[in-house]
C-alpha positions, 0 to 999 in steps of 0.5 A: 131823838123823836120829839114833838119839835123835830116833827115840826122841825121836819114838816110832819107837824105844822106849827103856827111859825112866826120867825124861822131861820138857818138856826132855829124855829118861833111858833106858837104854843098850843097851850099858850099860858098868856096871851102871847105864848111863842116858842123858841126851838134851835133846828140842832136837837140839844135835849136840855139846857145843862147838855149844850156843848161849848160849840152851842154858845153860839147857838144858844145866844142867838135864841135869846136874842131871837126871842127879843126878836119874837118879843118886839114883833109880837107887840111886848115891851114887857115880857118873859123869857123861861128856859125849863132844864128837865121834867123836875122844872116842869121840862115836858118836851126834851129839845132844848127851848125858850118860852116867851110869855107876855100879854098880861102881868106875870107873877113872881116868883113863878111856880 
């Protein structure tokens, strides 16, 4: 699988990287839709949430809490944490990923 994020994963495309680990990347989103607009990819290429595999838990966990992690670092008390599961839920790129969204009030319910 080829995707935008396996092309920063592997150094083709730079990214703005504000937290990486053995386990996954946070960078920047290049259309960011708040102030704050971080990414959060696992460096294993699960193509969609519904497509982790009981091994993944583990993995996906550790996401959530990086994303806190991201959250805390960047200055946000208040935050959103979204997870699209495919292109009918506004999934763009099919490497699974967590968006942490905040900066500015966020509005309910979203979309």
């Amino acid at each position: 699988m080829s995707t935008i994020f396996s092309k920063i994963l592997s150094g083709e495309i730079p990214s703005d990287t504000v937290y990486e680990d053995e386990q996954c990347i946070a960078f920047r989103d290049i259309n960011p839709v708040a102030p704050t607009h971080v990414l959060v990819i696992p460096r294993k290429e699960i193509p969609r949430l519904d497509q982790m595999k009981i091994e993944d838990e583990a993995l996906v966990g550790h996401l959530m809490r990086v994303a806190t992690l991201v959250a805390k670092q960047e200055g946000l008390e208040d935050f959103r944490l979204l997870v699209n599961n495919g292109a009918g839920a506004g999934q763009t790129v099919f490497h699974l990923h967590l968006h942490v969204i905040g900066g500015r009030p966020v509005a309910w319910p979203p979309g």
